[in-house]
C-alpha positions in Angstrom: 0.0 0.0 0.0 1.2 3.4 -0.6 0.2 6.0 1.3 0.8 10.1 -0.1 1.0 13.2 1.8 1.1 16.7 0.8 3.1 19.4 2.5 2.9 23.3 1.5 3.1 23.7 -2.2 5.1 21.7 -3.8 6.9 21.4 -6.8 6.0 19.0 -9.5 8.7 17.0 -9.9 7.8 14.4 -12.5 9.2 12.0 -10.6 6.2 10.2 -9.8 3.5 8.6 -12.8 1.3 6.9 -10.4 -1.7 8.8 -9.2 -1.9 8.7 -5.5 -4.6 9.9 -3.2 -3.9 12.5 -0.6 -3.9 11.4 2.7 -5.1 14.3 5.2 -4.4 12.1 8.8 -0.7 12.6 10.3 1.8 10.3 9.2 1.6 6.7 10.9 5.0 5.4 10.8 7.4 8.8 11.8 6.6 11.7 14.3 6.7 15.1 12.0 6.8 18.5 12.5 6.8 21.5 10.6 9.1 23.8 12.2 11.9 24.9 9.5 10.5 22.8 6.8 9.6 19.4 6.8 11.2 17.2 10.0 10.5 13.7 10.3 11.9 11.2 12.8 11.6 7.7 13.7 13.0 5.4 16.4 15.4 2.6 15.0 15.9 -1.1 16.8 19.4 -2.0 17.4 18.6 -4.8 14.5 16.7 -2.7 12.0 18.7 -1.8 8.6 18.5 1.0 6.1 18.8 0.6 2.5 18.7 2.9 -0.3 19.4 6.5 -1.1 20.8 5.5 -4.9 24.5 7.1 -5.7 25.9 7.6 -1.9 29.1 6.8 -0.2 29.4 4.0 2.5 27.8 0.2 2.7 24.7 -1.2 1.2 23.3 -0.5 5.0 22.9 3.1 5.3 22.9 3.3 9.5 25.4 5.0 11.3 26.3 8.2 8.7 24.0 11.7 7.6 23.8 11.7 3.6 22.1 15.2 2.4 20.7 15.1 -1.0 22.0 18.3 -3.4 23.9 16.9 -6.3 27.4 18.0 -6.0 30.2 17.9 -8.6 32.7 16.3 -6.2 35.3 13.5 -7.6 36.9 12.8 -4.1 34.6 10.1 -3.4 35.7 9.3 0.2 33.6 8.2 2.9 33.0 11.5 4.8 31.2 13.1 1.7 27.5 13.4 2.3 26.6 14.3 -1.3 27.5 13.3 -4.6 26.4 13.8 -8.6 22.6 12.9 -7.8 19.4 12.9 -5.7 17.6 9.9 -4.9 15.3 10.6 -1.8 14.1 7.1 -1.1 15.1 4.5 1.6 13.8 1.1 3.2 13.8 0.8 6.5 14.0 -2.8 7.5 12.2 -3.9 11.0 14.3 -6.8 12.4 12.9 -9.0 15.4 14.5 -10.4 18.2 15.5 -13.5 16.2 17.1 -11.1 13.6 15.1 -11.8 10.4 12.7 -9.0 8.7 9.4 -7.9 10.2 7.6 -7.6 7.3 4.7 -6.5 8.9 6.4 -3.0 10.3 9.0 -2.4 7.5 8.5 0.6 5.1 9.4 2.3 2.5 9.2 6.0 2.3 10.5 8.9 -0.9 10.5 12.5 0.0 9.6 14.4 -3.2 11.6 17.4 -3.0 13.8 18.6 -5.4 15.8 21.1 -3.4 18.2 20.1 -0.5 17.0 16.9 1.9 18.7 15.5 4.8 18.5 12.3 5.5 20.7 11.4 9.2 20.4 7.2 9.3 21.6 7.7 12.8 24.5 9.8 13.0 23.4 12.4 15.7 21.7 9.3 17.7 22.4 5.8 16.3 18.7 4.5 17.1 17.3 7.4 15.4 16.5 8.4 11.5 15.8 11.8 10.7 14.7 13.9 7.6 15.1 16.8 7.1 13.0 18.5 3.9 11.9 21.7 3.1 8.2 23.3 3.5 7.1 22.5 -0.1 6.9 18.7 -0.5 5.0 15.2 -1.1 6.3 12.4 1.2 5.3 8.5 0.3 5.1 6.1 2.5 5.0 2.1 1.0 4.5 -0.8 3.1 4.5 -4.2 1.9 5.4 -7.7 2.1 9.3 -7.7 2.7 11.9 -5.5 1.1 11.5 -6.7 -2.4 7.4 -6.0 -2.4 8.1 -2.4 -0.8 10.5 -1.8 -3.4 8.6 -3.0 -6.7 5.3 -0.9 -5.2 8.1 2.0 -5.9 9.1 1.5 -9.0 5.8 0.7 -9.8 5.1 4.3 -8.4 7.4 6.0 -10.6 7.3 3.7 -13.9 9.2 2.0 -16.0 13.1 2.2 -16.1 15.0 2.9 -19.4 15.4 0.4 -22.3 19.0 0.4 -23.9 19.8 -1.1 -27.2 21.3 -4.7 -27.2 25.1 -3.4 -28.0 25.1 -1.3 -24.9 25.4 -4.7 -23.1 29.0 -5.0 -24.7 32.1 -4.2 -23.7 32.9 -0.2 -24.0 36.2 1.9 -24.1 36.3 5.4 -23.3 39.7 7.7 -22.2 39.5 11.5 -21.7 42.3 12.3 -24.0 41.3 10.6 -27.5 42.0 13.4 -29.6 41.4 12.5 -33.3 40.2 9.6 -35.9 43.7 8.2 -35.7 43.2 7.8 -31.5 40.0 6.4 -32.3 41.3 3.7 -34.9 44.3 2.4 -32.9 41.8 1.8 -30.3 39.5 -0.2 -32.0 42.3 -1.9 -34.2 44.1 -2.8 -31.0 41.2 -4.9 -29.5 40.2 -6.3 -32.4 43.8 -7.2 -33.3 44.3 -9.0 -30.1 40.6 -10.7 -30.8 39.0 -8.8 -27.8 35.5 -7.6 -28.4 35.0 -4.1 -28.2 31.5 -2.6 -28.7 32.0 1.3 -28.5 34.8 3.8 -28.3 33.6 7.4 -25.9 34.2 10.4 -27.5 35.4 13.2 -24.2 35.0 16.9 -24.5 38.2 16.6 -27.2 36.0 16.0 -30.1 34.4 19.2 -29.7 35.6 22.2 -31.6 36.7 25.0 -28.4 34.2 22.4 -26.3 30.7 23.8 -27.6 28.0 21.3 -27.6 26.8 19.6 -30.8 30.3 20.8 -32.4 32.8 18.5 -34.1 36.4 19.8 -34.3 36.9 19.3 -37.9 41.0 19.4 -38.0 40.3 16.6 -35.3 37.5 14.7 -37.6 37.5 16.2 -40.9 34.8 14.0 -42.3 33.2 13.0 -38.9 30.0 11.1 -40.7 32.0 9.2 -42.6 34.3 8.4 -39.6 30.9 7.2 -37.8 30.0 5.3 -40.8 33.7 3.4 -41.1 33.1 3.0 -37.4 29.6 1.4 -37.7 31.0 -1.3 -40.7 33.3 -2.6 -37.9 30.4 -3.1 -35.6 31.7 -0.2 -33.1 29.6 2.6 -31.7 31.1 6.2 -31.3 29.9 7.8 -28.1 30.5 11.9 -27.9 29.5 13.5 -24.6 27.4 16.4 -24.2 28.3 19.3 -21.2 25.3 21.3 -20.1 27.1 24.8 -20.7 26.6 26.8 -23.9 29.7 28.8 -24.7 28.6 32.6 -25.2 30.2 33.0 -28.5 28.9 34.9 -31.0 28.5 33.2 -34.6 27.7 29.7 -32.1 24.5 28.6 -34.0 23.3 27.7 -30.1 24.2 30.2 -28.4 22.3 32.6 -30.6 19.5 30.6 -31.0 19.2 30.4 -27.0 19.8 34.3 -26.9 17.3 35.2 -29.5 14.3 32.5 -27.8 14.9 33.0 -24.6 16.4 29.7 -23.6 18.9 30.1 -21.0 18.3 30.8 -17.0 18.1 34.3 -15.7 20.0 36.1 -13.2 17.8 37.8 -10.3 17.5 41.0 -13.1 16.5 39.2 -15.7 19.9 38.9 -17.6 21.2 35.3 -18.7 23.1 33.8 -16.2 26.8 33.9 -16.6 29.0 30.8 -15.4 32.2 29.6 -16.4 33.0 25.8 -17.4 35.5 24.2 -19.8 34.7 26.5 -22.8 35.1 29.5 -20.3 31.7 31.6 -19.7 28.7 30.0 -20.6 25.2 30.0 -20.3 22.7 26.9 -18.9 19.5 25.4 -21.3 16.2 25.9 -19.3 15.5 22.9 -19.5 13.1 23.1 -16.9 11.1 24.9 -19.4 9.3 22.7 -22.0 10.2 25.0 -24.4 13.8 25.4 -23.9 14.0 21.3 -23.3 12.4 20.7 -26.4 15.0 23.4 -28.7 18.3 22.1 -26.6 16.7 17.9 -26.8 16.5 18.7 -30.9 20.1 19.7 -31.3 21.2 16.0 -30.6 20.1 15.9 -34.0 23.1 16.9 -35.1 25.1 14.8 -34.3 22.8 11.7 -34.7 22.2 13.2 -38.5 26.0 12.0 -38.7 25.6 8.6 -37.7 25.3 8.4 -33.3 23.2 6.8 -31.7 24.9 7.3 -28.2 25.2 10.2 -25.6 26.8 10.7 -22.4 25.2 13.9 -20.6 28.1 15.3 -18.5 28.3 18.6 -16.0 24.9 18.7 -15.6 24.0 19.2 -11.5 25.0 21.8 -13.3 28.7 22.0 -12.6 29.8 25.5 -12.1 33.8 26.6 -12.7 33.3 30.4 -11.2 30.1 33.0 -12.1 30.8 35.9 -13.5 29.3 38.0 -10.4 31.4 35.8 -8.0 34.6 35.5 -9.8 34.8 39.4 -9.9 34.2 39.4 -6.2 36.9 37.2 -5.3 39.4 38.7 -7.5 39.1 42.4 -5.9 39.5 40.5 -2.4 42.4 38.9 -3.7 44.1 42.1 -5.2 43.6 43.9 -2.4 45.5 41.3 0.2 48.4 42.4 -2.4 51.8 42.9 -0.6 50.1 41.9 2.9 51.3 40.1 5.3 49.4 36.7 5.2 49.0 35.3 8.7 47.7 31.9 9.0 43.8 32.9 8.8 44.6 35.6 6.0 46.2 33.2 4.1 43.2 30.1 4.5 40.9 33.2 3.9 42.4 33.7 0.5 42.9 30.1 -0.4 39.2 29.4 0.8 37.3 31.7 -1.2 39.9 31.0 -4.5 38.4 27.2 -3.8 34.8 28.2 -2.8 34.1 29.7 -6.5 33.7 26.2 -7.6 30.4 24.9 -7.5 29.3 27.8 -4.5 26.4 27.4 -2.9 25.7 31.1 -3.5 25.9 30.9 -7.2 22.7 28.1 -7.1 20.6 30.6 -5.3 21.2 33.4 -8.1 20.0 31.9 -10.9 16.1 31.4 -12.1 14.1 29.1 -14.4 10.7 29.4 -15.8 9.0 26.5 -14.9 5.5 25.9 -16.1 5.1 29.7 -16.4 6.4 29.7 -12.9 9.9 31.9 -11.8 11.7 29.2 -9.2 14.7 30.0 -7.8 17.7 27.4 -8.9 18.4 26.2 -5.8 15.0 25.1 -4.7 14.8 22.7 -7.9 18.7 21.8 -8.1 18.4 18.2 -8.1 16.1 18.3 -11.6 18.6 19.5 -13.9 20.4 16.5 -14.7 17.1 14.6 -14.7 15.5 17.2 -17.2 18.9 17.5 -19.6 18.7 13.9 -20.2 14.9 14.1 -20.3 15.2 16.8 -22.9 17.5 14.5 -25.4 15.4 11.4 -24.7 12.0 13.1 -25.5 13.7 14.0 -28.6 15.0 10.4 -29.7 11.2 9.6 -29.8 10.8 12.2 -32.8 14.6 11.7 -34.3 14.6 7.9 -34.4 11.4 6.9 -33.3 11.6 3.0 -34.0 14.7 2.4 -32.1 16.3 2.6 -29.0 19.6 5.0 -28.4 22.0 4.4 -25.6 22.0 7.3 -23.1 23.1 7.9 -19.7 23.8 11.1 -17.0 26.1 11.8 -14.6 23.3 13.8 -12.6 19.9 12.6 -11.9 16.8 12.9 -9.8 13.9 10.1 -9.2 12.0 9.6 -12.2 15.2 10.3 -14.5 15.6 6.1 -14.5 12.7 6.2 -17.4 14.8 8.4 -19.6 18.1 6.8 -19.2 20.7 5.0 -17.1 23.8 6.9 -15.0 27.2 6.2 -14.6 28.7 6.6 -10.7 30.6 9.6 -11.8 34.9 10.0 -11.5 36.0 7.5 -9.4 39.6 7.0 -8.6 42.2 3.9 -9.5 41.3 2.7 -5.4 40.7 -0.8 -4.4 38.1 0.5 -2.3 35.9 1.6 -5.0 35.2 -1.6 -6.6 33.8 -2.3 -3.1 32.2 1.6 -3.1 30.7 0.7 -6.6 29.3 -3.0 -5.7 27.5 -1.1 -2.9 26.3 1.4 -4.9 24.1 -1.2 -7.6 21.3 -2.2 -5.4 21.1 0.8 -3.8 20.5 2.2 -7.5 18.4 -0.5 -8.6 15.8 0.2 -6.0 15.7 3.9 -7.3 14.6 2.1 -10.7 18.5 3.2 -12.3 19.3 -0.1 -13.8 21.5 1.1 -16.3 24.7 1.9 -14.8 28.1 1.1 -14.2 31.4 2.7 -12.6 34.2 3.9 -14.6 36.3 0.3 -14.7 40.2 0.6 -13.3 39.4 3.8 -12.1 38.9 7.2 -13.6 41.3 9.4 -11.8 45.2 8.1 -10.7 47.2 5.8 -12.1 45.5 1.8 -12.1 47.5 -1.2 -11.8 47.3 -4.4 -14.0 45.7 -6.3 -10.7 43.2 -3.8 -10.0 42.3 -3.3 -13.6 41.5 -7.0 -13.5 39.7 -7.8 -10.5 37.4 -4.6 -11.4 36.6 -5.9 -14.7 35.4 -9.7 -12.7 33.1 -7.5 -11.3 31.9 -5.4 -13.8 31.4 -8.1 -16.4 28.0 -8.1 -14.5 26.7 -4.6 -14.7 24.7 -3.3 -17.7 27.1 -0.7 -18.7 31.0 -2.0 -18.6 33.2 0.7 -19.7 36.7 1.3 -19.1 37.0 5.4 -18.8 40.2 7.3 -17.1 41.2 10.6 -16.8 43.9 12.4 -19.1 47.0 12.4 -17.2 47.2 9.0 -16.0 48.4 6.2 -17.1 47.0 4.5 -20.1 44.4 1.8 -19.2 43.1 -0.1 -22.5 43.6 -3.6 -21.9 46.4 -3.7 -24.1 48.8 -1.6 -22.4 49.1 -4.3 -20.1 51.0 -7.8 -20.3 47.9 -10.5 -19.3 46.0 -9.7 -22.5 45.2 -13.4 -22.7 43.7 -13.1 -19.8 42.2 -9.7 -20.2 40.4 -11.4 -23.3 39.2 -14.3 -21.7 37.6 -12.7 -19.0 35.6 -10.0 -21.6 34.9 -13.1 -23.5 33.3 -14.5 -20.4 30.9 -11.9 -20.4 29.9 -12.0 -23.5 29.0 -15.4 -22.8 26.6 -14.2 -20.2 25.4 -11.8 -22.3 22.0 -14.2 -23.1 21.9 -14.0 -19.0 22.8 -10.4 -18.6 20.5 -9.2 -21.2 17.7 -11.3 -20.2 17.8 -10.9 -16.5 17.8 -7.1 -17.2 14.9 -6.8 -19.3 12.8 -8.5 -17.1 13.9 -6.7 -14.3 12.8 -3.7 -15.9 9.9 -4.6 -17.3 8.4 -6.5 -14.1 9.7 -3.2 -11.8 12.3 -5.5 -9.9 15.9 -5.3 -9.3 18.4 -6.6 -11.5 21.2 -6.1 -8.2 20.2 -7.1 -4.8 21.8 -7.4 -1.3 21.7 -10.7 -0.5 19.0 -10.1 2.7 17.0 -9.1 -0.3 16.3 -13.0 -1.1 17.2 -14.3 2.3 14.8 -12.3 4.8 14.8 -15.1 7.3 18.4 -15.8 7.6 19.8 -13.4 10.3 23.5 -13.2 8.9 22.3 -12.0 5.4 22.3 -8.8 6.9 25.3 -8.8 7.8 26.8 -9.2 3.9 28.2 -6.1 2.5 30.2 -7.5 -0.3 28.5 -10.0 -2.3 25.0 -9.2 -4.5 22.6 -11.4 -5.9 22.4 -10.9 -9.6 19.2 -11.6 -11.5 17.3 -14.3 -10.6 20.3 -17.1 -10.6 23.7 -16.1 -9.3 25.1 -14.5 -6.1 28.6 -13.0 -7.0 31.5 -12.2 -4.5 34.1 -10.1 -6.2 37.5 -9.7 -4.9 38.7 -6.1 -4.1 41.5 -6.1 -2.0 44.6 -5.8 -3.4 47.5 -8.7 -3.4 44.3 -10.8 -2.1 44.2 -14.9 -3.6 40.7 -15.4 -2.3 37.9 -14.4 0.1 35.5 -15.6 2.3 32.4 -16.2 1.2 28.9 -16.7 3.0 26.5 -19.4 1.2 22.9 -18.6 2.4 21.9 -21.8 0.9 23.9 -24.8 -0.6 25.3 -23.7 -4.0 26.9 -24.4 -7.3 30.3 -22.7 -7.1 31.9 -22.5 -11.2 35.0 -21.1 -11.5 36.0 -19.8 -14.5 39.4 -19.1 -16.5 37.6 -18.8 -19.7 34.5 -19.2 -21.6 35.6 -22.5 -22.3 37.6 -24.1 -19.4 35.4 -23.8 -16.2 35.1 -26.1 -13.2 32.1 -26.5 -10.5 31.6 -27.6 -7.3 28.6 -27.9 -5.1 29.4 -26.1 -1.6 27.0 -26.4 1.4 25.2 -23.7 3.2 27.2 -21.5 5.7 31.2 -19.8 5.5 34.1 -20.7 2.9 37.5 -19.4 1.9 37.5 -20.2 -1.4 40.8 -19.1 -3.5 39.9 -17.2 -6.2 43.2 -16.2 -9.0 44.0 -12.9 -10.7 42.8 -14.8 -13.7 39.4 -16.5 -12.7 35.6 -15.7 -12.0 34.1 -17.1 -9.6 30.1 -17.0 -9.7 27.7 -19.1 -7.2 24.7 -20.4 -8.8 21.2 -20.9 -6.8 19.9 -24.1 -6.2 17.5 -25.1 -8.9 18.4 -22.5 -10.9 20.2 -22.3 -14.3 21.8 -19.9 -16.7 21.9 -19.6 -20.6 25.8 -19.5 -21.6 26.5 -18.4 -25.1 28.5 -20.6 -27.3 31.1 -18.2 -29.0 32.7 -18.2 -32.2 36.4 -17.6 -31.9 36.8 -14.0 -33.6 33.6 -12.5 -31.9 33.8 -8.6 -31.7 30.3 -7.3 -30.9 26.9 -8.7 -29.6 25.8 -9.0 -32.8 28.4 -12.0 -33.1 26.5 -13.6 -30.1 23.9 -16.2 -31.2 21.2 -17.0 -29.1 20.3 -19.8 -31.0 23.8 -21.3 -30.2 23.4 -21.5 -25.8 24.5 -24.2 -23.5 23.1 -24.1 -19.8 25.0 -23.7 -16.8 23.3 -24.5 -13.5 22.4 -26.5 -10.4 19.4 -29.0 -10.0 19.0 -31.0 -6.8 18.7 -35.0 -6.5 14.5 -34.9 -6.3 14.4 -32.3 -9.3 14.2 -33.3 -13.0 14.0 -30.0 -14.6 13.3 -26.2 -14.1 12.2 -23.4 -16.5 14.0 -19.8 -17.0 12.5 -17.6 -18.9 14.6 -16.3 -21.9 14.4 -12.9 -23.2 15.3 -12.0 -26.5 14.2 -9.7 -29.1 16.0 -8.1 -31.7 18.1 -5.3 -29.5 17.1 -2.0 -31.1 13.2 -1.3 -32.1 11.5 0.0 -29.4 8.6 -2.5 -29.5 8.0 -4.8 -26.7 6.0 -8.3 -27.8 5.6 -10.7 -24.9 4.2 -13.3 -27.1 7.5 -13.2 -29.0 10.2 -12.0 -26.8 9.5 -14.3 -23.8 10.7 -17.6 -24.0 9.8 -20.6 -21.4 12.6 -22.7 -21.4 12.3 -25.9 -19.8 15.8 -27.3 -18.5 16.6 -30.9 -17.8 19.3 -31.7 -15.4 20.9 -33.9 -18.0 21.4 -30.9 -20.4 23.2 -28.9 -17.4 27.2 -29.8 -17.6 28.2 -32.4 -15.0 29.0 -31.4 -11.5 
């Protein structure tokens, strides 16, 4: 049941395409009050657990730490940050009993509907008590249900359908900050395929881009870019070009004049456009809170998709602020004027502090206005909808540029609701062991927001990676939807073939394009059913008290629990079993062992070289069958599948449900995409 209550007058979001009755009785499950804005609080059990909240820092649990809502362009991921590149206001809270497994009856699920800044403190200030802290203008929901998994699919339920990518954007994807021409492009893609690793897409940074204005090709850089797309396309590999959400203010820029002359861009408190500074310099930011400004900025992806793309990366868009105009001034005269003073120690952090605070100020988000729905709102009051509405703008206008098929997009920033429009990537990471673990934590937590299409930025985005690291990353992200390798210009060179282990490398992308009949499948239907494609493990184990307790493993569609290593110079782990299970280890496609292993702890050993995957009991898998050259999904066969899995003495067969349809049009046919297999043990390979 979902219950929905209204507070002042709030915004409409979007975020929500259910329609909810108002409830006019005080909320059952949390004391408010209304004092300062919106206040909730509840009393947590020493047992009960919190899960949710999307793109945060920390574990899969959320207790113990505040995490405040405001998308924030902040790269320094570490575990005292409270806010990073998105909004995603809803959490579970899980009532444990004395025997430690849920109480379904008094868990609940609750979103907070406000686009502006919301505090949420899982027991920081008092470890047995959640607070919220919203503002005056907002709609809270409150879900109960039966368990964790029915409280979550009520939510996605609530705010529809996530985001359909094409079939290819399953493949394996390469993407550097410092590809600076055709010639960059080509030794990229003639690399993998020369060393027979598949390779699916190559990213295109803000390099591509003549003086970095969006919808721009640099034509010394790409002097016949459609063609380039074209030559790309025969090879089977996608070009992906990113798009910033600052319009340089150049005059002769097609955009920029359009924007001036229409009205487009967002106002300063007089009425003027709004002057920031990003990577082209000063620039102004799309409306695209306004229809009308969403609908002009959406259509110039035509541009480039007129040249052959049919992929985009939305970048910069909380929206990422350099300096203003207004502020930079400011800070300059105070910094003149310290000139030929004698800097003491709080001078000197005076200057230094305000130099740093003109990056992404606070200040600068309250000076700055949109029109939305004929309505003036203040930036800082809707912050968390910008990245939502730039990606909203370009997929709304997919639907009129290519409207029978899908195109890949994703966003650095989003908002609840911004799942139907696209997927996310978790942003610029850093070459750390600990964010494998940071981005295995973040999946569920951004399933359950309805963001199924994601990934982190493999080997890391920022610092140098190593060979191990690069590797052990890549065991993990063979499982999430998008698995690209991205770093930052600067470091060290991460393509697989910079490194010795290529064999290796190549076996272990082959592996998951093997999976790819799995990956694809379990993914459709979790986003087509409203479930969860990653899930903590308590997620299918409610009754088993130490499932809780699992922070580093996830159950991955409907058949496999994974337990990636992340620590570095580590040969194995330990691994909990919630129930007896089919361990397969794997050094290739081809030459894979398994081993039943009883409920309870292991150590199992786990190489540099191997995946290790634990398979459900009476459960099975569809493994592709690959050709030796394969390059791109479209070399996968469905009709050429082997099953893996594990069926128990009293069982003869079980049935998975195969999805498959032909990866691009945006039709959906039950009667033809869903497939009933029924699986016999003696098909399964021998344990």
């Amino acid at each position: 049941m979902i219950q929905k209550y209204v507070y002042g007058h709030p915004i409409n979001t979007d975020a929500v395409v259910m329609e909810i009755p108002e409830r006019r009785e005080t909320l059952s499950v949390m004391e408010l009050t209304e004092s300062d804005g919106v206040r909730l609080c509840c009393r947590m059990e020493e047992n009960d657990v919190v899960y949710g909240l999307g793109e945060q820092v920390r574990g899969m649990n959320k207790r113990g730490f505040t995490y405040i809502s405001y998308a924030e362009d902040d790269s320094i991921h570490t575990e005292n940050r409270r806010s990073l590149y998105a909004a995603h206001n809803f959490l579970v809270l899980g009532r444990r009993n004395q025997e430690k497994s849920l109480n379904k009856d008094q868990s609940f699920g609750i979103f907070v509907d406000d686009p502006g800044r919301v505090v949420f403190d899982v027991g920081e200030t008092k470890y047995n008590q959640l607070v919220i802290q919203a503002g005056s203008d907002c709609v809270i929901y409150v879900i109960d249900g039966e368990g964790l998994k029915d409280i979550v699919k009520q939510f996605r339920k609530l705010i529809g359908q996530s985001y359909l990518p094409p079939k290819w954007a399953f493949g394996y994807q390469q993407s550097r900050w410092g590809y600076r021409n055709e010639d960059d492009v080509r030794e990229v893609v003639n690399r993998h395929h020369g060393q027979g690793v598949p390779l699916e897409a190559v990213y295109l940074d803000i390099d591509y881009m003549e003086d970095y204005k969006d919808f721009t090709v640099d034509k010394e850089k790409f002097p016949k870019f459609g063609a380039f797309t074209g030559e790309m396309k025969e090879r089977g590999v996608h070009l992906v070009p990113i798009i910033d959400a600052g319009v340089k203010i150049e005059k002769g820029y097609p955009i920029y004049e359009e924007g001036v002359q229409n009205d487009y861009f967002c106002k300063d408190e007089n009425g003027e456009n709004f002057v920031a500074a990003v990577w082209p310099g000063r620039v102004h930011f799309p409306d695209v809170l306004n229809q009308e400004a969403r609908d002009w900025f959406g259509g110039k992806y035509r541009i480039l998709m007129e040249q052959g793309i049919d992929g985009f990366w939305n970048d910069m868009n909380e929206p990422a602020i350099f300096y203003s105009e207004k502020n930079l001034k400011k800070v300059m005269d105070e910094v003149l004027s310290l000139k030929d003073e004698n800097l003491d120690i709080d001078s000197y952090f005076h200057m230094t502090g305000i130099v740093a605070g003109l990056s992404n100020n606070q200040e600068d988000y309250k000076s700055f206005y949109h029109n939305m729905n004929g309505k003036k709102q203040r930036h800082d009051k809707v912050h968390n909808l910008y990245g939502f509405n730039m990606t909203r703008a370009a997929a709304e206008a997919f639907e009129k540029i290519a409207p029978d098929k899908r195109t890949l997009l994703f966003s650095r920033s989003s908002y609840i609701g911004m799942h139907r429009y696209g997927g996310i990537w978790t942003g610029d990471n850093e070459s750390w062991w600990s964010h494998i673990l940071l981005s295995m934590q973040q999946m569920p937590s951004l399933n359950m927001c309805g963001i199924l299409y994601t990934g982190s930025d493999i080997g890391g985005f920022a610092n140098d990676t190593t060979e191990d690291l690069l590797m052990r990353w890549l065991e993990f992200a063979i499982f999430t939807p998008l698995m690209r390798n991205h770093s930052a210009m600067g470091t060290r060179e991460q393509e697989i073939y910079q490194f010795e282990r290529i064999e290796d490398f190549r076996n272990i992308i082959r592996i998951r394009y093997g999976l790819l009949p799995y990956i694809y499948s379990e993914y459709m239907k979790a986003a087509l059913t409203d479930e969860m494609y990653f899930r903590p493990v308590s997620f299918d184990y409610p009754e088993d008290a130490f499932a809780y307790q699992v922070e580093d493993q996830l159950m991955v569609g409907d058949s496999i629990m994974i337990a990636p290593v992340y620590v570095q110079n580590a040969k194995g782990r330990y691994v909990y079993l919630p129930e007896e299970m089919l361990m397969v280890r794997m050094h290739s496609l081809e030459d894979r062992t398994s081993k039943v292993l009883g409920k309870g702890h292991h150590y199992v050993e786990i190489g540099l070289n191997e995946l290790v995957i634990f398979v459900k009991k009476n459960h099975v898998l569809p493994l592709a069958v690959l050709d030796k050259d394969v390059k791109t999904t479209a070399d996968v066969a469905e009709t050429n599948m082997e099953w893996l899995g594990f069926i128990g003495e009293s069982v003869e067969s079980v049935e998975y449900v195969l999805y498959n349809d032909d990866g691009i049009s945006r039709d959906y046919v039950p009667e033809k995409d869903w497939k009933k297999m029924i699986v016999q043990k003696k098909e399964l390979e021998r344990v």
